[in-house]
N, CA, C, O and CB atoms as a CASP TS submission, in Angstrom:
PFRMAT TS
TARGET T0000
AUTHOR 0000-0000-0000
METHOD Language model
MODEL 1
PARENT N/A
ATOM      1  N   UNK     1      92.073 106.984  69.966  1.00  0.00           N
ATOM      2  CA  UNK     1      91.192 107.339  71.049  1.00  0.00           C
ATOM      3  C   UNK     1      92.054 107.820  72.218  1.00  0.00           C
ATOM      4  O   UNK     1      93.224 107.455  72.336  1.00  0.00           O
ATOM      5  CB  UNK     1      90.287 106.136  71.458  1.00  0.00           C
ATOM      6  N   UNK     2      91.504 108.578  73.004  1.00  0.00           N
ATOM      7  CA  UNK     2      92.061 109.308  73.989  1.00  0.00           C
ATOM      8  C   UNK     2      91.492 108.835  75.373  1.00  0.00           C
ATOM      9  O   UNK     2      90.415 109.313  75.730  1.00  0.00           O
ATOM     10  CB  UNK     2      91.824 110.755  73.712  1.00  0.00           C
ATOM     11  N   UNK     3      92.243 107.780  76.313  1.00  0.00           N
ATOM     12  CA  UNK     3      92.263 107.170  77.424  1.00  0.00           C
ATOM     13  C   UNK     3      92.467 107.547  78.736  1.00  0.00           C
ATOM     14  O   UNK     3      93.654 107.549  79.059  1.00  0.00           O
ATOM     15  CB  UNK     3      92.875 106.503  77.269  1.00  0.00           C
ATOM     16  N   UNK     4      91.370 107.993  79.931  1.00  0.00           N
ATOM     17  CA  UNK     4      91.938 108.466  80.794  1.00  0.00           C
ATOM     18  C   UNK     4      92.069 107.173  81.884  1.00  0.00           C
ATOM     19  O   UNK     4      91.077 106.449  81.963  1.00  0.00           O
ATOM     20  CB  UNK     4      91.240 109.729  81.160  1.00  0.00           C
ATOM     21  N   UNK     5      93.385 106.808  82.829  1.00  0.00           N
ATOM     22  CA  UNK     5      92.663 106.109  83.622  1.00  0.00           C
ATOM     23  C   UNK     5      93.327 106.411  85.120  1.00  0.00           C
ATOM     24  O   UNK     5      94.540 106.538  85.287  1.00  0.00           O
ATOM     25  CB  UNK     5      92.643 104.611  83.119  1.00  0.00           C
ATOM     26  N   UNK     6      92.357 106.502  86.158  1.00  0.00           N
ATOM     27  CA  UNK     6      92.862 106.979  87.122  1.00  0.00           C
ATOM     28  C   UNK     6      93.302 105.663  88.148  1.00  0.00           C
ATOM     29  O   UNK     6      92.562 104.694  88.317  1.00  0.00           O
ATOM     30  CB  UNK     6      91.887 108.015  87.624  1.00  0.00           C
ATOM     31  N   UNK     7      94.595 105.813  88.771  1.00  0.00           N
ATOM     32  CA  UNK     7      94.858 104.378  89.693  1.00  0.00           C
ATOM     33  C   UNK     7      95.573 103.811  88.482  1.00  0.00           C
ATOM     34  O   UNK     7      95.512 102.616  88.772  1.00  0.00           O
ATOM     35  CB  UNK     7      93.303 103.299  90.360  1.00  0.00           C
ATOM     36  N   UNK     8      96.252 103.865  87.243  1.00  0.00           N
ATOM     37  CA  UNK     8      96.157 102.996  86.226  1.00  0.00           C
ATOM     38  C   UNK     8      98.007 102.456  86.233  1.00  0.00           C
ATOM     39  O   UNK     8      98.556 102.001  85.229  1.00  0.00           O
ATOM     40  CB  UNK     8      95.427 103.891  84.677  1.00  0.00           C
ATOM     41  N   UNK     9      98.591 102.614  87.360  1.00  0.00           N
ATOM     42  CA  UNK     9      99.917 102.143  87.990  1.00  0.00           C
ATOM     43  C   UNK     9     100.004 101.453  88.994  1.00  0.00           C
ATOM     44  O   UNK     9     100.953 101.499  89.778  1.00  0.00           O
ATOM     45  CB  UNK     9     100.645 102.993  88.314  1.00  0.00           C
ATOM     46  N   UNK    10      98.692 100.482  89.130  1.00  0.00           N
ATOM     47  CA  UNK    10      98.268  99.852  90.248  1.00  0.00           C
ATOM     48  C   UNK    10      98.171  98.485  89.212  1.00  0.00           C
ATOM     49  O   UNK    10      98.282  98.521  87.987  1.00  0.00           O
ATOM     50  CB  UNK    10      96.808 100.552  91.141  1.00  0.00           C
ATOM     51  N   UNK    11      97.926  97.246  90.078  1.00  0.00           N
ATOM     52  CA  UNK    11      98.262  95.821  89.696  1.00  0.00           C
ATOM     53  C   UNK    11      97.163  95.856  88.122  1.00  0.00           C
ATOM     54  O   UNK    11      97.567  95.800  86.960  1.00  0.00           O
ATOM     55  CB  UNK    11      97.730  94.439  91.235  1.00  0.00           C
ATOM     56  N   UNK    12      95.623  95.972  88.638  1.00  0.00           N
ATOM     57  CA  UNK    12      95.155  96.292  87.359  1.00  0.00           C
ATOM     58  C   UNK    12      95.226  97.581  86.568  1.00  0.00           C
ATOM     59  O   UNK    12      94.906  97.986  85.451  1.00  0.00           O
ATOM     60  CB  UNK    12      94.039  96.046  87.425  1.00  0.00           C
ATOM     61  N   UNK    13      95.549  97.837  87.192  1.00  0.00           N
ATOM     62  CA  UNK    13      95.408  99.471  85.975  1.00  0.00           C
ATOM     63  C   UNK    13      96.810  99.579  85.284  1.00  0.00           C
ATOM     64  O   UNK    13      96.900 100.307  84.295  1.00  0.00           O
ATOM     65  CB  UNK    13      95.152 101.392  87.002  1.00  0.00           C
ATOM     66  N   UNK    14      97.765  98.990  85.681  1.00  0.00           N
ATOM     67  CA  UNK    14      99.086  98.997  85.095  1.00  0.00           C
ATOM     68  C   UNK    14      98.943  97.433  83.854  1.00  0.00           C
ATOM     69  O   UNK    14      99.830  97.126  83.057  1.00  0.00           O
ATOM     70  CB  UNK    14     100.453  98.842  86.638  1.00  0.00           C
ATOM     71  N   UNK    15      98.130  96.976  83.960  1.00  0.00           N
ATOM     72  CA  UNK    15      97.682  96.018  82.530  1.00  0.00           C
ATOM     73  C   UNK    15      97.178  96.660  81.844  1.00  0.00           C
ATOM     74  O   UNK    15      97.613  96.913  80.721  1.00  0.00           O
ATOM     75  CB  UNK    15      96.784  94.885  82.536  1.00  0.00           C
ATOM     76  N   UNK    16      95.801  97.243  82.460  1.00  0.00           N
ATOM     77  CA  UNK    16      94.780  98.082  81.167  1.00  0.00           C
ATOM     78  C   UNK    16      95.951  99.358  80.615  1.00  0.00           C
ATOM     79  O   UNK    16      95.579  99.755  79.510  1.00  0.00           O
ATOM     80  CB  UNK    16      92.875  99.079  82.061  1.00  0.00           C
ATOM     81  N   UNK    17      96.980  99.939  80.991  1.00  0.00           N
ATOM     82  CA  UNK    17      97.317 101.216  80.902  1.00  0.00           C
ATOM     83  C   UNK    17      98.138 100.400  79.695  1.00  0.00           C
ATOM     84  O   UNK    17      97.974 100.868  78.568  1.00  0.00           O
ATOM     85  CB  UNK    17      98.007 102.188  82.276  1.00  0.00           C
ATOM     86  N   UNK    18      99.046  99.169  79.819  1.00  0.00           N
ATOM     87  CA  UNK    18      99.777  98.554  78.806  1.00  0.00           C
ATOM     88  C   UNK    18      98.885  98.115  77.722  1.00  0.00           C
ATOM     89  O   UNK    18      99.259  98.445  76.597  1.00  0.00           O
ATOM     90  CB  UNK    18     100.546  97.453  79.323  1.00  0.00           C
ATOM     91  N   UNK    19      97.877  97.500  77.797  1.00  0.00           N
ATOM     92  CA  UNK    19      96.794  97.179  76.807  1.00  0.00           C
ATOM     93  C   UNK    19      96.542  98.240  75.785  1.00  0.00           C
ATOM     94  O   UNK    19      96.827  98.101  74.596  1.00  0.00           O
ATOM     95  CB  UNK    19      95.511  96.922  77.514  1.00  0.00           C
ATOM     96  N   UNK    20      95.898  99.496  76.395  1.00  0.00           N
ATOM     97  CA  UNK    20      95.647 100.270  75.613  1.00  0.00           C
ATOM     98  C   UNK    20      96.860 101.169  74.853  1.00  0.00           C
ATOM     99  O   UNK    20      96.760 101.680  73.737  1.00  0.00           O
ATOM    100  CB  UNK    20      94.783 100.888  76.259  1.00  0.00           C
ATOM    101  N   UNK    21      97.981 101.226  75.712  1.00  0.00           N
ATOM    102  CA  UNK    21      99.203 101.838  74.456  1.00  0.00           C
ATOM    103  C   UNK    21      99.959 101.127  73.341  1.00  0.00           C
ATOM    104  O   UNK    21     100.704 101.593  72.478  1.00  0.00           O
ATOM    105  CB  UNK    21     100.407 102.330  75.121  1.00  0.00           C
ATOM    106  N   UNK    22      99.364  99.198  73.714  1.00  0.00           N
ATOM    107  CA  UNK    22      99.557  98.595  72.693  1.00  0.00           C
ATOM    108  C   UNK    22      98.695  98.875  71.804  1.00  0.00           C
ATOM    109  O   UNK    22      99.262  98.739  70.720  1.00  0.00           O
ATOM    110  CB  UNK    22      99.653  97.489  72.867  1.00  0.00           C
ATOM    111  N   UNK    23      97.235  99.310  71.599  1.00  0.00           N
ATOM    112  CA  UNK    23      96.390  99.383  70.666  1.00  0.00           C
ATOM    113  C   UNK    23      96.848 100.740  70.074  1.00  0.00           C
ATOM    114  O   UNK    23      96.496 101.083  68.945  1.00  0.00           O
ATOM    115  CB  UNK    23      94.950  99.231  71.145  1.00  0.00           C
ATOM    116  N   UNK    24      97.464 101.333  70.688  1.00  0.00           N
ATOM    117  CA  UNK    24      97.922 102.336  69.668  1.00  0.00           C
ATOM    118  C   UNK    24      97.485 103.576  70.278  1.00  0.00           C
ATOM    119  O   UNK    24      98.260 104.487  69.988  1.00  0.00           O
ATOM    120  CB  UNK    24      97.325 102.139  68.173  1.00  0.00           C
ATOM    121  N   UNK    25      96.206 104.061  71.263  1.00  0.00           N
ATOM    122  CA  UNK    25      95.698 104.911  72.116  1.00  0.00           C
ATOM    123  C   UNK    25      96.438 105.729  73.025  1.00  0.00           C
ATOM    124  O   UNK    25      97.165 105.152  73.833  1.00  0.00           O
ATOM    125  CB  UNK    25      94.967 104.313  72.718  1.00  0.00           C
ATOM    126  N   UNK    26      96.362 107.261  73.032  1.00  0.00           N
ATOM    127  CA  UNK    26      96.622 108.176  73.870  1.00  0.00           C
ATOM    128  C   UNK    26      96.550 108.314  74.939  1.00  0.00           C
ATOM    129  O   UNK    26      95.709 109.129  75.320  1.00  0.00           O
ATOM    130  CB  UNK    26      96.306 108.819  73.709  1.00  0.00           C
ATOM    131  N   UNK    27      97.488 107.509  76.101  1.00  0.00           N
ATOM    132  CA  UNK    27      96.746 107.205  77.658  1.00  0.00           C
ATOM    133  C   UNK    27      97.105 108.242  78.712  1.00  0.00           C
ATOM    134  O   UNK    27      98.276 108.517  78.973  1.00  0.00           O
ATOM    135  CB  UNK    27      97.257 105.690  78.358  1.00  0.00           C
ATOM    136  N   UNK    28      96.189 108.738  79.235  1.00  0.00           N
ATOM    137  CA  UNK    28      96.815 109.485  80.341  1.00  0.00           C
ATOM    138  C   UNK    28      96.387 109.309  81.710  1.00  0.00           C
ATOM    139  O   UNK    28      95.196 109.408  82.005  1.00  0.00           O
ATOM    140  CB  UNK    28      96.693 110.780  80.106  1.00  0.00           C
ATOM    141  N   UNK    29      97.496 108.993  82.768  1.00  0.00           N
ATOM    142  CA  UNK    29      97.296 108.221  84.141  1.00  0.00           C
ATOM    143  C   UNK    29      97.510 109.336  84.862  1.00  0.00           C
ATOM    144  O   UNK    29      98.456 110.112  84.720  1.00  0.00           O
ATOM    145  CB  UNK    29      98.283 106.925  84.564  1.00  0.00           C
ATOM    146  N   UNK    30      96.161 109.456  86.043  1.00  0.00           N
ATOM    147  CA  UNK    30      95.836 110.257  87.302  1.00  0.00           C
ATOM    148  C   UNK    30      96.252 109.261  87.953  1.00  0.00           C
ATOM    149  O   UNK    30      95.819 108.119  87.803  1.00  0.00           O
ATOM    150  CB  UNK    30      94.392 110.822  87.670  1.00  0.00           C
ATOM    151  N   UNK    31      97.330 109.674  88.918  1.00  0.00           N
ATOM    152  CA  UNK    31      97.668 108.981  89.854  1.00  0.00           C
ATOM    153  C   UNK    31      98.624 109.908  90.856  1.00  0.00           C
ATOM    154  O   UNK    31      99.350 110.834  90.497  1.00  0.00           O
ATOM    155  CB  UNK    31      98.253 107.761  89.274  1.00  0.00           C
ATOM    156  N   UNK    32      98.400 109.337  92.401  1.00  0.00           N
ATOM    157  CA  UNK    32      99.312 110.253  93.744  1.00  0.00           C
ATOM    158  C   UNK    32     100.713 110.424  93.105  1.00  0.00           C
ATOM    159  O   UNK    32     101.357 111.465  92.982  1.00  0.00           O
ATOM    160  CB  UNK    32      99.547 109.244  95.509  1.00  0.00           C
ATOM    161  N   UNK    33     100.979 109.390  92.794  1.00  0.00           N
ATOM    162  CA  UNK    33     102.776 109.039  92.619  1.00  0.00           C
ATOM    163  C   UNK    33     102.569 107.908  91.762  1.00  0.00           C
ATOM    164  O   UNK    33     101.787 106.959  91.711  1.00  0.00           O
ATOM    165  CB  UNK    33     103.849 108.532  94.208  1.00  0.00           C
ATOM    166  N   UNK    34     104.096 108.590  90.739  1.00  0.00           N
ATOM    167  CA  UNK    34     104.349 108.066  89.618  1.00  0.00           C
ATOM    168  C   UNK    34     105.337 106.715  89.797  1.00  0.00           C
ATOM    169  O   UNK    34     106.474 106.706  89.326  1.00  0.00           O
ATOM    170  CB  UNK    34     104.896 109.170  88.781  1.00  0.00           C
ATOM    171  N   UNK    35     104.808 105.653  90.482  1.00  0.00           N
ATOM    172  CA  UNK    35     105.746 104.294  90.999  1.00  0.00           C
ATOM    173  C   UNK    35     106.373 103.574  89.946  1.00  0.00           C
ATOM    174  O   UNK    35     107.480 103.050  90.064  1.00  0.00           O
ATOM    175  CB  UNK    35     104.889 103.147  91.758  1.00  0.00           C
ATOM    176  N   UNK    36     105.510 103.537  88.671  1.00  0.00           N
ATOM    177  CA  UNK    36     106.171 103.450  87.450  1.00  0.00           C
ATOM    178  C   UNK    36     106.669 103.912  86.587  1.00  0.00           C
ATOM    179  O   UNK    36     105.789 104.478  85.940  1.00  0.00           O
ATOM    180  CB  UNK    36     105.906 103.173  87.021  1.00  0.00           C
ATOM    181  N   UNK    37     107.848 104.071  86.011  1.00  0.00           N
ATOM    182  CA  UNK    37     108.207 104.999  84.507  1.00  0.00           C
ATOM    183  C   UNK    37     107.945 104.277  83.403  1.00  0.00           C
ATOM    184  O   UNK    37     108.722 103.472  82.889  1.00  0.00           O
ATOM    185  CB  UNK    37     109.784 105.457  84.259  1.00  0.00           C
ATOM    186  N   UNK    38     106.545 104.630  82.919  1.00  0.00           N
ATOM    187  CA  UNK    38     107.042 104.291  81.290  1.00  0.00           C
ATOM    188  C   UNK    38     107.190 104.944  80.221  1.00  0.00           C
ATOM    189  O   UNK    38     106.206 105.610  79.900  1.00  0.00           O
ATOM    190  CB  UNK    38     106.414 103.577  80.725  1.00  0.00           C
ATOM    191  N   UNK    39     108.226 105.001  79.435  1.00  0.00           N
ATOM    192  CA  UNK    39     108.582 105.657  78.180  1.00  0.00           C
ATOM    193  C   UNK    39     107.777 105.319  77.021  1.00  0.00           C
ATOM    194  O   UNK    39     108.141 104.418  76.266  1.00  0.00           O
ATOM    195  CB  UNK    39     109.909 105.382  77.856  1.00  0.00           C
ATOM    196  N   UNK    40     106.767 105.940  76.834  1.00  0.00           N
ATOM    197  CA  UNK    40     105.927 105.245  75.700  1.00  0.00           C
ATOM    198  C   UNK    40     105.525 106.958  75.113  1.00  0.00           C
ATOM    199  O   UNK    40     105.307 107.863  75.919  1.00  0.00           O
ATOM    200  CB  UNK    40     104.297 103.945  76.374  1.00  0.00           C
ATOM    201  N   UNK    41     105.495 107.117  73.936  1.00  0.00           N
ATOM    202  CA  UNK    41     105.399 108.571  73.142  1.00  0.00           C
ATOM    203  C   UNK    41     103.807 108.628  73.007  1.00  0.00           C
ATOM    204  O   UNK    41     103.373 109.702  72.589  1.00  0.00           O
ATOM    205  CB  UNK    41     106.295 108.637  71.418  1.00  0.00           C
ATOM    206  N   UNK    42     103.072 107.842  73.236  1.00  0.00           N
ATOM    207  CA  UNK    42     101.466 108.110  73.870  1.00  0.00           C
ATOM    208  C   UNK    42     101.003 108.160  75.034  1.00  0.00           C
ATOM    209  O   UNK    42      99.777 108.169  75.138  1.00  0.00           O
ATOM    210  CB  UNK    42     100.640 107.317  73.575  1.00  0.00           C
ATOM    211  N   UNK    43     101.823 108.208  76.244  1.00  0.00           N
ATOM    212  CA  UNK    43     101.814 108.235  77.215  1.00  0.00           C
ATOM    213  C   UNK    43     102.245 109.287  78.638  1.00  0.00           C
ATOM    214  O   UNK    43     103.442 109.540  78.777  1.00  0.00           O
ATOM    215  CB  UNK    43     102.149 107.431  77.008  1.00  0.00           C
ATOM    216  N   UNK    44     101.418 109.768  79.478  1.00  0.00           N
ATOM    217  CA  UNK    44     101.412 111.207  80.077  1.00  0.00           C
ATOM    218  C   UNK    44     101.068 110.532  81.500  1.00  0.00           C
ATOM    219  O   UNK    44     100.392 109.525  81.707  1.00  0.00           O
ATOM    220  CB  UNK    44     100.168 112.504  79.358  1.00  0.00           C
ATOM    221  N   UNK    45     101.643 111.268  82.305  1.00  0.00           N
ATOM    222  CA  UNK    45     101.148 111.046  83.817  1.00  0.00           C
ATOM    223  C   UNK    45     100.776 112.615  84.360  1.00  0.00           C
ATOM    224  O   UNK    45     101.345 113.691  84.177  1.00  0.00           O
ATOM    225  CB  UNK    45     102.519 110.243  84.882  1.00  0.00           C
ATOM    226  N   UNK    46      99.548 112.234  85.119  1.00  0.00           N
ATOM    227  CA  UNK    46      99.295 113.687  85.989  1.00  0.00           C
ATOM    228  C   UNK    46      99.008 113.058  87.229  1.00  0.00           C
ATOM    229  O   UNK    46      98.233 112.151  87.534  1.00  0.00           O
ATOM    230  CB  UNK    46      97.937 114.815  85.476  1.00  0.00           C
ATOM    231  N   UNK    47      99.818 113.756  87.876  1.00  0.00           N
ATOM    232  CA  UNK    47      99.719 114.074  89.817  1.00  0.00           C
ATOM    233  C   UNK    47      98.746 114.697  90.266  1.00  0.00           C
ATOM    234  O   UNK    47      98.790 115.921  90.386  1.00  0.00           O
ATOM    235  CB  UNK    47     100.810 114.993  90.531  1.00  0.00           C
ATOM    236  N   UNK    48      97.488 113.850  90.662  1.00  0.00           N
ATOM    237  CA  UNK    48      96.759 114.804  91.294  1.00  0.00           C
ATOM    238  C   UNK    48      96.376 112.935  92.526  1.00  0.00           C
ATOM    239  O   UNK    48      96.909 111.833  92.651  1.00  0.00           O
ATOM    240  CB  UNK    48      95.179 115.974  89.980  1.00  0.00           C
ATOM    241  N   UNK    49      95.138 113.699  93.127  1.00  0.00           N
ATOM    242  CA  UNK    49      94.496 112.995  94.250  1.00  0.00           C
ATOM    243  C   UNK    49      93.040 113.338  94.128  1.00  0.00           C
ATOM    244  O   UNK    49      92.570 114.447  94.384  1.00  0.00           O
ATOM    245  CB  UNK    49      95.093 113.408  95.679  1.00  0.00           C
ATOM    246  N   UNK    50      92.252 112.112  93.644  1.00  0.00           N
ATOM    247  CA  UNK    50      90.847 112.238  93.220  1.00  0.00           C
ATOM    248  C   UNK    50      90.144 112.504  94.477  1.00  0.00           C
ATOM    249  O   UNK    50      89.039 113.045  94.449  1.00  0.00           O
ATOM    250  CB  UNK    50      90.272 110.962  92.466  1.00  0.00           C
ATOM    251  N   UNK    51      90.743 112.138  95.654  1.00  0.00           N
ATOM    252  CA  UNK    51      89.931 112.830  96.882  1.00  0.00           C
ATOM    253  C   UNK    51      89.711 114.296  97.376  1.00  0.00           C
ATOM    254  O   UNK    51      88.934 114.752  98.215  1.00  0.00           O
ATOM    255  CB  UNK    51      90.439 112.353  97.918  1.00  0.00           C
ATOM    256  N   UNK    52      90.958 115.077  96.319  1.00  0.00           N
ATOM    257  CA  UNK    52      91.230 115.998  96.719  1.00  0.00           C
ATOM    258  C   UNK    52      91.228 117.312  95.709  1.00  0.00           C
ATOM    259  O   UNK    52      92.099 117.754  94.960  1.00  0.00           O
ATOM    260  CB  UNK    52      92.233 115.652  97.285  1.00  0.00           C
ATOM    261  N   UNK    53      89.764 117.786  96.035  1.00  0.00           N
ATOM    262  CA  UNK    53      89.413 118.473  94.709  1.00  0.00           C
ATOM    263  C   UNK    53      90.478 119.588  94.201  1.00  0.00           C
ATOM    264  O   UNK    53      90.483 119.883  93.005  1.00  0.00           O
ATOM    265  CB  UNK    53      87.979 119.188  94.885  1.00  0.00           C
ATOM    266  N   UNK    54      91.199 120.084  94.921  1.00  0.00           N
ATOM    267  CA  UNK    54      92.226 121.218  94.774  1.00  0.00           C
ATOM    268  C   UNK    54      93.252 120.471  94.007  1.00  0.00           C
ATOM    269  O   UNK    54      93.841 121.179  93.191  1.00  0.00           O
ATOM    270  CB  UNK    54      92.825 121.895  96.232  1.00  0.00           C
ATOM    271  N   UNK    55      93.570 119.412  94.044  1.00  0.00           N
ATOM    272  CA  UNK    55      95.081 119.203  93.015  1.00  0.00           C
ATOM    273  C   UNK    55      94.150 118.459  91.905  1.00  0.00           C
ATOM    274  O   UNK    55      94.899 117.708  91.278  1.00  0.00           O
ATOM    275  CB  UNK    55      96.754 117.952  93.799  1.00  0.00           C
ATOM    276  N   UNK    56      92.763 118.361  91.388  1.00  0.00           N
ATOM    277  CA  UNK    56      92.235 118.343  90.379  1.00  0.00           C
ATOM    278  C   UNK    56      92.428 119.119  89.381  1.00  0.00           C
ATOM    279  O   UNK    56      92.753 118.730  88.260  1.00  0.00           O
ATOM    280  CB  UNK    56      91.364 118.334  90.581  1.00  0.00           C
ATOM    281  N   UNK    57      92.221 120.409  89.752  1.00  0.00           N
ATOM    282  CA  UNK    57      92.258 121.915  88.914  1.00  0.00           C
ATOM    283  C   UNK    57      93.550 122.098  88.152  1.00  0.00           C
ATOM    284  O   UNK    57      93.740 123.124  87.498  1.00  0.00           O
ATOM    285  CB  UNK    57      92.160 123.285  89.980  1.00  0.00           C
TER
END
């Protein structure tokens, strides 16, 4: 399954983001800044700002 989660390098979202790449799932984290690195080969970060419809696109 293919996981989006936005905020997901934050206290909870950095559990759910580990949860789901243990199950084996394709995660990809919307977030301002990338505060965490993780090396995981199912795992993608995109830079954007959900307030801010222009770095959506």
């Amino acid at each position: 399954m293919k996981v989006l989660i936005t905020g997901g390098l934050g206290n909870l979202g950095l559990w759910i983001t580990h949860h789901f790449l243990e199950q084996g799932h394709d995660v990809t984290v919307l977030g301002r800044s990338e505060r965490v690195i993780i090396n995981h080969i199912n795992y993608c970060f995109l830079r954007a700002d959900i307030t801010d419809i222009n770095s959506l696109k």
